[in-house]
N, CA, C and O atoms as a printed pandas DataFrame, in Angstrom:
     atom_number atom_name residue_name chain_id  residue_number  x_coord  y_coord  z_coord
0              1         N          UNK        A               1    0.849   -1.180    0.000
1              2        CA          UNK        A               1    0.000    0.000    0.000
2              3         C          UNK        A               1    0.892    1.239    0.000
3              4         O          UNK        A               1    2.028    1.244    0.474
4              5         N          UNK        A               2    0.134    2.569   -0.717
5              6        CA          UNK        A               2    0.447    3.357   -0.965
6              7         C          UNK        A               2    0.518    4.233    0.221
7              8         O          UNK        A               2   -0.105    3.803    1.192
8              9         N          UNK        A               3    1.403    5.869    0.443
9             10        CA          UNK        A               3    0.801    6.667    0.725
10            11         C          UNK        A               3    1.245    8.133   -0.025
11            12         O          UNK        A               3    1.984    8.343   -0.987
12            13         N          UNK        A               4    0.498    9.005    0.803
13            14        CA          UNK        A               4    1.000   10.253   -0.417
14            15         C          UNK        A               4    2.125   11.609    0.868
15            16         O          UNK        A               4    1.476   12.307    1.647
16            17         N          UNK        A               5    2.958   11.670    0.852
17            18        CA          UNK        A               5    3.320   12.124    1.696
18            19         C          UNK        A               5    4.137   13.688    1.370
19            20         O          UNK        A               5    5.137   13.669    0.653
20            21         N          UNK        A               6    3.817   14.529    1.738
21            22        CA          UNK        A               6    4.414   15.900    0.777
22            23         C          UNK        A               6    4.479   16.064   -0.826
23            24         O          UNK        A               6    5.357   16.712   -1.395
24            25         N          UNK        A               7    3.224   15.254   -1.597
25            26        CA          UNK        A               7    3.368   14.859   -2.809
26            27         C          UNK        A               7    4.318   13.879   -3.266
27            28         O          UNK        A               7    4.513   13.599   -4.449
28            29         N          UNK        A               8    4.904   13.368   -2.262
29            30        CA          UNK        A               8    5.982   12.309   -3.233
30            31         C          UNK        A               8    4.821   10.965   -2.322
31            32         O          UNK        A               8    4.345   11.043   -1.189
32            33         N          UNK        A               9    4.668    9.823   -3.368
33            34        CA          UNK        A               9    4.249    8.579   -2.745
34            35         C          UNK        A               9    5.087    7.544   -2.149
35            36         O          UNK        A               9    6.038    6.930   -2.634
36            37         N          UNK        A              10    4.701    7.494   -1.335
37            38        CA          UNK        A              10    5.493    6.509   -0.601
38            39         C          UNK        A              10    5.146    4.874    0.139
39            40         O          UNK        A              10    3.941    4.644    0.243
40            41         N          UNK        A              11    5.877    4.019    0.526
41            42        CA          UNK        A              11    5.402    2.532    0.878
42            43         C          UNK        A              11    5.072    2.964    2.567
43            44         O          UNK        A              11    5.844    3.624    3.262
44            45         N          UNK        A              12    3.828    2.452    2.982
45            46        CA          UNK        A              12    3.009    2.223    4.163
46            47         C          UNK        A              12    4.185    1.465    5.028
47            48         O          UNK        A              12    5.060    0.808    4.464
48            49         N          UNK        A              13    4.141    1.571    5.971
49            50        CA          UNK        A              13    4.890    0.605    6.950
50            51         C          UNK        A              13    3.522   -0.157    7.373
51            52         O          UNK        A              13    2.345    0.191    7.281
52            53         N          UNK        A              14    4.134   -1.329    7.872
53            54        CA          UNK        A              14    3.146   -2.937    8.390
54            55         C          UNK        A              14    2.259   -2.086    9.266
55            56         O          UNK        A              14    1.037   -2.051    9.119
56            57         N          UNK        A              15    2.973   -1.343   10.260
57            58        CA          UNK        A              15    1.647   -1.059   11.481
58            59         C          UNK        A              15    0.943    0.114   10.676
59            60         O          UNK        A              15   -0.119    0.519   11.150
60            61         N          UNK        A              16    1.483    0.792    9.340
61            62        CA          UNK        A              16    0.314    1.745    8.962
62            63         C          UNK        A              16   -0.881    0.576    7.888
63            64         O          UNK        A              16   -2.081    0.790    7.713
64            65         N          UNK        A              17   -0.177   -0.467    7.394
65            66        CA          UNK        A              17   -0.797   -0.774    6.814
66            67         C          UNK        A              17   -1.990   -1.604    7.487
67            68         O          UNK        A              17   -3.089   -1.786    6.962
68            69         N          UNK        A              18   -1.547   -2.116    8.852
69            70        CA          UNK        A              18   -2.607   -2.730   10.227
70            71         C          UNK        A              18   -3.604   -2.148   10.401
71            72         O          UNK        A              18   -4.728   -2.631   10.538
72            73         N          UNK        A              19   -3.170   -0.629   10.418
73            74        CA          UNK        A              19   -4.338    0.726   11.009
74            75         C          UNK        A              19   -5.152    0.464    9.894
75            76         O          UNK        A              19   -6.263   -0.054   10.008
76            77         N          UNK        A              20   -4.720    0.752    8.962
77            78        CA          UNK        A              20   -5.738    1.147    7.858
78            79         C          UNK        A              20   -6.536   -0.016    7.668
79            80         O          UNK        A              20   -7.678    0.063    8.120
80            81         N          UNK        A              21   -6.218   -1.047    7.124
81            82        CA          UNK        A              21   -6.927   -2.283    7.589
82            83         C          UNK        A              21   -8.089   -2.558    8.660
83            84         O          UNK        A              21   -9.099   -3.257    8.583
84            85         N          UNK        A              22   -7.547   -1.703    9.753
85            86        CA          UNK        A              22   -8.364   -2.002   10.565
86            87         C          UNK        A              22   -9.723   -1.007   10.357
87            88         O          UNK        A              22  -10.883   -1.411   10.281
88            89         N          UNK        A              23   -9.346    0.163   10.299
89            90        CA          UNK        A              23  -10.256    1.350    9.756
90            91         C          UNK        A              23  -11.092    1.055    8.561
91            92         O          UNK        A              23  -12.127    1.674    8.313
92            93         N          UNK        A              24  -10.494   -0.151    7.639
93            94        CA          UNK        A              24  -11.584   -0.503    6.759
94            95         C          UNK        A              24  -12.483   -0.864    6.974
95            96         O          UNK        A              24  -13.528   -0.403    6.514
96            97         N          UNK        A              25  -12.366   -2.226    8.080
97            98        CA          UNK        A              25  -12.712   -2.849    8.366
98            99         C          UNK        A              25  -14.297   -2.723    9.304
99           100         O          UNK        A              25  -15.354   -3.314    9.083
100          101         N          UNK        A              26  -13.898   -1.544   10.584
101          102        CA          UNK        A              26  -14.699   -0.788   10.972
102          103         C          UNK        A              26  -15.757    0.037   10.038
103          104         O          UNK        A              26  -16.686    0.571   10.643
104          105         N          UNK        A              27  -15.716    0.145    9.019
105          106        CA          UNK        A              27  -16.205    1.059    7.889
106          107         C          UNK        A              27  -17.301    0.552    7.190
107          108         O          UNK        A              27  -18.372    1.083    6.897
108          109         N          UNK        A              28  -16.858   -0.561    6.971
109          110        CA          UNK        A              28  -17.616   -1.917    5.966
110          111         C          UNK        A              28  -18.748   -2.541    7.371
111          112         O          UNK        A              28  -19.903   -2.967    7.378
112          113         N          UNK        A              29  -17.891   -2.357    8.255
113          114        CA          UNK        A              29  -18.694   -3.245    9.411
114          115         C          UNK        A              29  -20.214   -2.369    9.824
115          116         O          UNK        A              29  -21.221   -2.971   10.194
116          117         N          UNK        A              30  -20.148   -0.981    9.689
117          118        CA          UNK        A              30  -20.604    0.413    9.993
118          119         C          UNK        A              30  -21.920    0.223    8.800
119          120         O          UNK        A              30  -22.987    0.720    9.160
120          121         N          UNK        A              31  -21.909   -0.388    7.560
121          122        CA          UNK        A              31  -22.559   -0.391    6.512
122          123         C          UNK        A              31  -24.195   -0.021    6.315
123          124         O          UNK        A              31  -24.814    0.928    5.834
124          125         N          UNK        A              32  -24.581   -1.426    7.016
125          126        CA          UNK        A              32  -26.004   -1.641    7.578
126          127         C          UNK        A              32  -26.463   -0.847    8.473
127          128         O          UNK        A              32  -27.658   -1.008    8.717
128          129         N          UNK        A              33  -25.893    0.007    9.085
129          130        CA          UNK        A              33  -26.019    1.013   10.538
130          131         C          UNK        A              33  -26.451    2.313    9.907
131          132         O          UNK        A              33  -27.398    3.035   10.217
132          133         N          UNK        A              34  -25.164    2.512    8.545
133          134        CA          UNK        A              34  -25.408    4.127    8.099
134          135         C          UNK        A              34  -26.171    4.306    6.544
135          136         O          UNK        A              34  -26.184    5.341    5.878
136          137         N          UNK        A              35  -26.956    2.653    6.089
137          138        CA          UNK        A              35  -27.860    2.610    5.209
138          139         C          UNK        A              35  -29.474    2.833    5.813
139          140         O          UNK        A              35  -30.471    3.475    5.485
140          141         N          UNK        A              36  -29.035    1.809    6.988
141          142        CA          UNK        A              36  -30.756    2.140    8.028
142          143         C          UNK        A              36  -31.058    3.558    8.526
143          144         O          UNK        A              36  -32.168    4.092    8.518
144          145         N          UNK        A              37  -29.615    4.226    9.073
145          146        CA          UNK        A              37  -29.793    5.460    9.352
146          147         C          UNK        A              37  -30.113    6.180    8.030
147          148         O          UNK        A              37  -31.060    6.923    8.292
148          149         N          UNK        A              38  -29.743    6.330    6.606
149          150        CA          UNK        A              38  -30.467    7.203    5.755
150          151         C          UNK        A              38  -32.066    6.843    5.761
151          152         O          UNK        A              38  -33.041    7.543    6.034
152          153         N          UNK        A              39  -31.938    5.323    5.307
153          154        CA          UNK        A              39  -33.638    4.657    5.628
154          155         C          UNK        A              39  -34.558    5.308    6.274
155          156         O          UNK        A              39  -35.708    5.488    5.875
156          157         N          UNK        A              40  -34.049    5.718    7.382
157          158        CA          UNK        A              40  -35.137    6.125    8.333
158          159         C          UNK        A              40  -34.914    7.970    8.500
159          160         O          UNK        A              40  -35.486    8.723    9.287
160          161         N          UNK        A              41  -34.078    8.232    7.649
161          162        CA          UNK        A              41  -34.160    9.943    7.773
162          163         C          UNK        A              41  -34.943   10.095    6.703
163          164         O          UNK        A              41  -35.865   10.860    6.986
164          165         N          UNK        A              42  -34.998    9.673    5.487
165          166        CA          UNK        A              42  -35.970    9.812    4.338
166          167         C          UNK        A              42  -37.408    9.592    4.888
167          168         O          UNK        A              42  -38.218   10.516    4.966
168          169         N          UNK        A              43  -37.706    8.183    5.304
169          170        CA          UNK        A              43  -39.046    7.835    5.648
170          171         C          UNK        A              43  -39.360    8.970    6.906
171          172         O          UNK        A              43  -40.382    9.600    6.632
172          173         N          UNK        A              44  -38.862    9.316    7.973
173          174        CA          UNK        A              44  -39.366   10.410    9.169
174          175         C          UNK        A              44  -39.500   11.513    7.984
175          176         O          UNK        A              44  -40.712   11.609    7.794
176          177         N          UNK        A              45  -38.925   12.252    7.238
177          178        CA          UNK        A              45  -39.135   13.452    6.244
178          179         C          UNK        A              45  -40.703   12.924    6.113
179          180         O          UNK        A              45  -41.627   13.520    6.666
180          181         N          UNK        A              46  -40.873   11.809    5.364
181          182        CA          UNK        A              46  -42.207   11.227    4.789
182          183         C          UNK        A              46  -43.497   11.362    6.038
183          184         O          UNK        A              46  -44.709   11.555    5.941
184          185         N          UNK        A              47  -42.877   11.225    6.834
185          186        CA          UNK        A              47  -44.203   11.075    8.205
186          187         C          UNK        A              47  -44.225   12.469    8.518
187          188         O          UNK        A              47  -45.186   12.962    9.108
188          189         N          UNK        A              48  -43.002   13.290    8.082
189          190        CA          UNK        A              48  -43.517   14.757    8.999
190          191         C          UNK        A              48  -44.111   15.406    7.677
191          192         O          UNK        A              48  -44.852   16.376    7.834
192          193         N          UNK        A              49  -43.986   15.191    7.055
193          194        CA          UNK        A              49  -45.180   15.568    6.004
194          195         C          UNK        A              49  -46.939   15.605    6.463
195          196         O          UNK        A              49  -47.845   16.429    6.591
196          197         N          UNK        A              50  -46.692   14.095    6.603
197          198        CA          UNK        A              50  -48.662   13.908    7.171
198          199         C          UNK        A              50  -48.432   14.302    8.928
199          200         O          UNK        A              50  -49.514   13.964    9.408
200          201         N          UNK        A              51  -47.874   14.649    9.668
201          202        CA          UNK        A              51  -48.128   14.783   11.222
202          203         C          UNK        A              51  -49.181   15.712   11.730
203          204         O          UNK        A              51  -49.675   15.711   12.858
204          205         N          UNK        A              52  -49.507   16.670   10.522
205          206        CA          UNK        A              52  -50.562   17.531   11.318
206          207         C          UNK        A              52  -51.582   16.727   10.268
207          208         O          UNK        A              52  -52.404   17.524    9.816
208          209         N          UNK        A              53  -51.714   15.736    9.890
209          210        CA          UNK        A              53  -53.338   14.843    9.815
210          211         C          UNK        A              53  -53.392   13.918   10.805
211          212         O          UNK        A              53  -54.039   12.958   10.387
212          213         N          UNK        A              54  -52.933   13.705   12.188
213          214        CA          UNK        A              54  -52.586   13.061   13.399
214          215         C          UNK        A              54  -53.310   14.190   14.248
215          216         O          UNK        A              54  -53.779   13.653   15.252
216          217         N          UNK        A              55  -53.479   15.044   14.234
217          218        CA          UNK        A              55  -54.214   16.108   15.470
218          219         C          UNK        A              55  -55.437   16.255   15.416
219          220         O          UNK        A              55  -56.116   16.373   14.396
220          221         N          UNK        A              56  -55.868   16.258   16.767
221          222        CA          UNK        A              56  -57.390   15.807   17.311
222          223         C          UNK        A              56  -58.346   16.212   16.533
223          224         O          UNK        A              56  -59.283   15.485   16.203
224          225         N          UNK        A              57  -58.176   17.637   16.096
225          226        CA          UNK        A              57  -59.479   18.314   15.329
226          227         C          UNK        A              57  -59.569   17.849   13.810
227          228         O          UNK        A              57  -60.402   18.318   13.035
228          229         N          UNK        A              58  -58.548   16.796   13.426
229          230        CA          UNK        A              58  -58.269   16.328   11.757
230          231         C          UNK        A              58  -58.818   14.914   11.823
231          232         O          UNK        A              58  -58.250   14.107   12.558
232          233         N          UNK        A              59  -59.876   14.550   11.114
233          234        CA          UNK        A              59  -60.157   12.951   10.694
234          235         C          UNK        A              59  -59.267   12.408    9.719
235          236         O          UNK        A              59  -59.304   12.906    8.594
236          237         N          UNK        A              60  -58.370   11.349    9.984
237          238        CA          UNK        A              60  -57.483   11.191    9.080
238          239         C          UNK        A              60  -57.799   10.136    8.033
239          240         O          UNK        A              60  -57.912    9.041    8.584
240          241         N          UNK        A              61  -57.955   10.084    6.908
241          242        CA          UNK        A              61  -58.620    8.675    6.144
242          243         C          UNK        A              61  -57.881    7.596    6.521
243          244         O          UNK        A              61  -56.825    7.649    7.152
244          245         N          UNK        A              62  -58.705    6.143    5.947
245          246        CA          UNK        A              62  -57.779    5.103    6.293
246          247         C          UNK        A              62  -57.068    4.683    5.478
247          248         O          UNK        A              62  -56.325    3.761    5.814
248          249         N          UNK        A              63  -57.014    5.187    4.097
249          250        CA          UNK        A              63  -55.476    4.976    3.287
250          251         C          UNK        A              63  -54.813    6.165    3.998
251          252         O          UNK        A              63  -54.513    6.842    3.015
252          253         N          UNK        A              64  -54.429    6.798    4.966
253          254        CA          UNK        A              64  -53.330    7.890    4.943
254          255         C          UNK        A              64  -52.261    6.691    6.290
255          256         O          UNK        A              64  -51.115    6.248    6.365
256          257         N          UNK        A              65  -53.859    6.616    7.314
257          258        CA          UNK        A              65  -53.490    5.446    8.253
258          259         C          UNK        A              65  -52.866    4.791    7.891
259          260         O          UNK        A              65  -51.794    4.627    8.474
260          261         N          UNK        A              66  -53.182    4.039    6.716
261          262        CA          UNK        A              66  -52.470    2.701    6.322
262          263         C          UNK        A              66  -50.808    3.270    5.949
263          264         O          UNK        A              66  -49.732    2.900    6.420
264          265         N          UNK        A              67  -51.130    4.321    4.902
265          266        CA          UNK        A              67  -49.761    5.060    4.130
266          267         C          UNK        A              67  -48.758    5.488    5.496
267          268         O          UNK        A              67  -47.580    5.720    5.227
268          269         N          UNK        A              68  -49.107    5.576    6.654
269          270        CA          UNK        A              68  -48.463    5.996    7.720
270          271         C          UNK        A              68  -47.360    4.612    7.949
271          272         O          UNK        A              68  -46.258    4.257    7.529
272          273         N          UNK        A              69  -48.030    4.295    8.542
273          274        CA          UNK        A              69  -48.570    2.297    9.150
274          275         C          UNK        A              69  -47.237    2.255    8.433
275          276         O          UNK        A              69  -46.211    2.348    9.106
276          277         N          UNK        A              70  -47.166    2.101    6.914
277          278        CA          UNK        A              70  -46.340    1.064    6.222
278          279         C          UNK        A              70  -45.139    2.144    6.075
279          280         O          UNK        A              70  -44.113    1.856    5.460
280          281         N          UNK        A              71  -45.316    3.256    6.610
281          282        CA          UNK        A              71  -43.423    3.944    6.457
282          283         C          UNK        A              71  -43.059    3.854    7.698
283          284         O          UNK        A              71  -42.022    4.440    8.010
284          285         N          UNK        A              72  -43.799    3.108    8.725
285          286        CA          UNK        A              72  -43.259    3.413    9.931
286          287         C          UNK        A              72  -42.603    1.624    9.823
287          288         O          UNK        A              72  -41.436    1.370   10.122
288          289         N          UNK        A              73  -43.486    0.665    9.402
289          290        CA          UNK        A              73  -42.833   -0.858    9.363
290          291         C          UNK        A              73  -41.849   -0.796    8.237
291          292         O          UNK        A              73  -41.557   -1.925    7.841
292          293         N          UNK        A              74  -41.199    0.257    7.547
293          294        CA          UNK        A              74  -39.914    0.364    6.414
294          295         C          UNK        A              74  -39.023   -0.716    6.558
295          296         O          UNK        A              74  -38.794   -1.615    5.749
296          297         N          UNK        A              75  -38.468   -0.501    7.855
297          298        CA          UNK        A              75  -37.060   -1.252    8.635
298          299         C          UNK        A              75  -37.384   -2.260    9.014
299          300         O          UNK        A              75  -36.470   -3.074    9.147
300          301         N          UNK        A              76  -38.719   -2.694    9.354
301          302        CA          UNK        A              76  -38.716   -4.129   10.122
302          303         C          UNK        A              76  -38.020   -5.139    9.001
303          304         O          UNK        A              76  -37.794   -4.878    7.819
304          305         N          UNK        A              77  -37.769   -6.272    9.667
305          306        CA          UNK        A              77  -36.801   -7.233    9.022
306          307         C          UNK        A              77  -35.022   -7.161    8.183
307          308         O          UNK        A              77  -34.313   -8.140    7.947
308          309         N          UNK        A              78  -34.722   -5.821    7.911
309          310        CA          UNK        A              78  -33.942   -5.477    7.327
310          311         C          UNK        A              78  -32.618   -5.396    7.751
311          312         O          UNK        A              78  -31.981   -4.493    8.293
312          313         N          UNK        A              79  -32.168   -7.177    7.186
313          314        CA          UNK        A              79  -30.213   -7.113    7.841
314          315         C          UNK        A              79  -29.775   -6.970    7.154
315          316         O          UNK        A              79  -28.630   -7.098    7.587
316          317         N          UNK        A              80  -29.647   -6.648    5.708
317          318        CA          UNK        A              80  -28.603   -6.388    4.813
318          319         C          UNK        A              80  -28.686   -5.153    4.140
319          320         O          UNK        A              80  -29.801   -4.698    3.882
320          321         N          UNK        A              81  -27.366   -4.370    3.728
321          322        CA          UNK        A              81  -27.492   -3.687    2.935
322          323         C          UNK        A              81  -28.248   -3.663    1.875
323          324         O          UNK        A              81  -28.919   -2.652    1.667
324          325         N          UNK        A              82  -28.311   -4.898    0.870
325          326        CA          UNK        A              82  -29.174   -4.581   -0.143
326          327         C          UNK        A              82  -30.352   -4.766   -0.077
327          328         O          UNK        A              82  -31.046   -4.676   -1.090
328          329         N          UNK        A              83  -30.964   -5.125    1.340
329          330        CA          UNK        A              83  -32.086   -5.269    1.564
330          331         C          UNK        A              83  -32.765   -3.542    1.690
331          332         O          UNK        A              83  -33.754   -2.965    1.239
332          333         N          UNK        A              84  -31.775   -3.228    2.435
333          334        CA          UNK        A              84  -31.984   -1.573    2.384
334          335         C          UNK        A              84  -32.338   -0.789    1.228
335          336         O          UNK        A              84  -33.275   -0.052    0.923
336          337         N          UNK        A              85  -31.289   -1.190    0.694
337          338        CA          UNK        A              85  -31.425   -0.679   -0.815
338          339         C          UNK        A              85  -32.541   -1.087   -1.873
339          340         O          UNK        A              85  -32.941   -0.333   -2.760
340          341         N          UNK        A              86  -32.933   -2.227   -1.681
341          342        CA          UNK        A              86  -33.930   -2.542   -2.218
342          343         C          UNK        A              86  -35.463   -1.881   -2.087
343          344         O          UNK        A              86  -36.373   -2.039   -2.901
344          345         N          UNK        A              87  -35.502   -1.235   -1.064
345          346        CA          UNK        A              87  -36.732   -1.150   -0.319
346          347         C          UNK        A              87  -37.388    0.464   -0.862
347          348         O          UNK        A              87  -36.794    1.539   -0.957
348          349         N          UNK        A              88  -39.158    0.038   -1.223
349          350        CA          UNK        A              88  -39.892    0.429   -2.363
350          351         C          UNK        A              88  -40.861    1.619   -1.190
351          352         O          UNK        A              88  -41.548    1.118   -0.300
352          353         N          UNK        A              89  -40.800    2.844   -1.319
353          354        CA          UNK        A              89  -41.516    3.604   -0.284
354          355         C          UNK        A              89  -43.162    3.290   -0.819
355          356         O          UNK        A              89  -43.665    2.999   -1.904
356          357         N          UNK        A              90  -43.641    3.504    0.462
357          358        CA          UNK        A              90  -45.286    3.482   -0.191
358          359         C          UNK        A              90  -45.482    4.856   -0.887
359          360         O          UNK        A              90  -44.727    5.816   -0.732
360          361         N          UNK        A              91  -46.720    4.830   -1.769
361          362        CA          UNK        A              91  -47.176    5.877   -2.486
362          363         C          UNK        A              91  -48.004    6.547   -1.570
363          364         O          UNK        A              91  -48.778    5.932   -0.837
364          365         N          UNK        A              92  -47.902    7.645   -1.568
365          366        CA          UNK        A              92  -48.537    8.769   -0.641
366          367         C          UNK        A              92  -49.683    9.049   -1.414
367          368         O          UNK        A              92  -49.747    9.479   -2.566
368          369         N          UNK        A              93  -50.954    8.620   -0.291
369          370        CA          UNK        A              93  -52.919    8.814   -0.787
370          371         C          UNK        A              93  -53.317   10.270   -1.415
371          372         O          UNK        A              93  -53.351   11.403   -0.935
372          373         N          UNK        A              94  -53.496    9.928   -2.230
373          374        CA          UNK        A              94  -54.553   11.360   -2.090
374          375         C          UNK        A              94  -55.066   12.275   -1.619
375          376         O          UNK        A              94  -55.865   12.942   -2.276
């Protein structure tokens, strides 16, 4: 492994090349953590959209219920990255 050091490149020593390794490693491991975390910042955007059809004086229909319902179960089951990635938002009611 490389590094870049005052513009000239240069060879990693073993314990830089350990670190970095290890920092990959942590990174890749991090994957599923910081795909669920976008997951669920997109879908909350999606719910604070409808939150004031949730207040007492608002009858909320039962497709909005349902359209709620199913961005809030987004994440259930979801261990893999591409499971993350895969995953189809509901269409927002009418």
């Amino acid at each position: 492994m490389k590094k870049l050091v005052n513009g000239i490149l240069m060879d990693m020593t073993a314990e830089e090349i350990s670190a970095r390794q290890a920092e990959e490693t942590i990174w890749n491991n991090g994957a599923l953590d910081r795909a669920l975390n976008n997951l669920r910042f997109k879908r909350n955007l999606l719910l604070t959209e409808t939150d004031w059809l949730a207040n007492s004086d608002v009858t909320m229909s039962s497709d909005m219920t349902t359209y709620r319902q199913a961005l809030r179960d987004l994440t259930n089951g979801l261990t893999t990255v591409a499971q993350v990635k895969s995953v189809i938002f509901p269409i927002k009611p009418v």
